[in-house]
N, C-alpha and C positions, 0 to 999 in steps of 0.2 A: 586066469582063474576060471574054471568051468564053472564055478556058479553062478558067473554074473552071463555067462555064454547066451544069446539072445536076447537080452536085458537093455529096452533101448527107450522107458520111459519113468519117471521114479516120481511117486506122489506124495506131496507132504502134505502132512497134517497138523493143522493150527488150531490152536489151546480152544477155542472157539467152537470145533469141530469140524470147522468148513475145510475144506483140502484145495491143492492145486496141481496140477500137471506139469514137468518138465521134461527137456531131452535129457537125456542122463550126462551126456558132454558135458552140461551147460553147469554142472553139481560140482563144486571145489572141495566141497569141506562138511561132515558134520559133528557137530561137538557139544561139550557141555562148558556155557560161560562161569566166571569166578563164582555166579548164585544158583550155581547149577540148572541153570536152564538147557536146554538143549536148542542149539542153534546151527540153522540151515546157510550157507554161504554159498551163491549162486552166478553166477551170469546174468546180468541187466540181457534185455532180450533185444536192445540195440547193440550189444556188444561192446557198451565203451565203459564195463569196469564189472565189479562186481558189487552184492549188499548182503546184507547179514538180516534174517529174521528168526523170531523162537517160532518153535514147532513142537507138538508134540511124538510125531514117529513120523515114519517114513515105510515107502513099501517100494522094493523095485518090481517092475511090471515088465512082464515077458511077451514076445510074440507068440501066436496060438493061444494063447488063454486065457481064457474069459473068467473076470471075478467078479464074481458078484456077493 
């Protein structure tokens, strides 16, 4: 898919408003649970499974460009 073409970091954003950074590999899933929340499902960053937390969005992040 060329829209994701260089797309190698993806940031989520929690109800809170604080956000986090991940490798985009490391992203399995995102959806809205039975009380419609939207839920991020990721890679443990040990690698030995994965976990599920709510989010408010997400944004995938490109090389070359800067957001501010």
């Amino acid at each position: 898919m060329s829209l994701l073409k260089g797309t190698e970091m993806i940031k989520y954003i929690y109800p809170d408003g604080s956000h986090c950074y991940r490798a985009l590999h490391t992203a399995h899933a995102v959806f809205r649970n039975g009380d419609g929340q939207l839920i991020a499902r990721t890679e443990k960053a040990d690698g030995s499974g994965l976990y599920e937390f709510e989010i408010t969005g997400f944004e995938l992040l490109s090389t070359g460009i800067v957001y501010d």
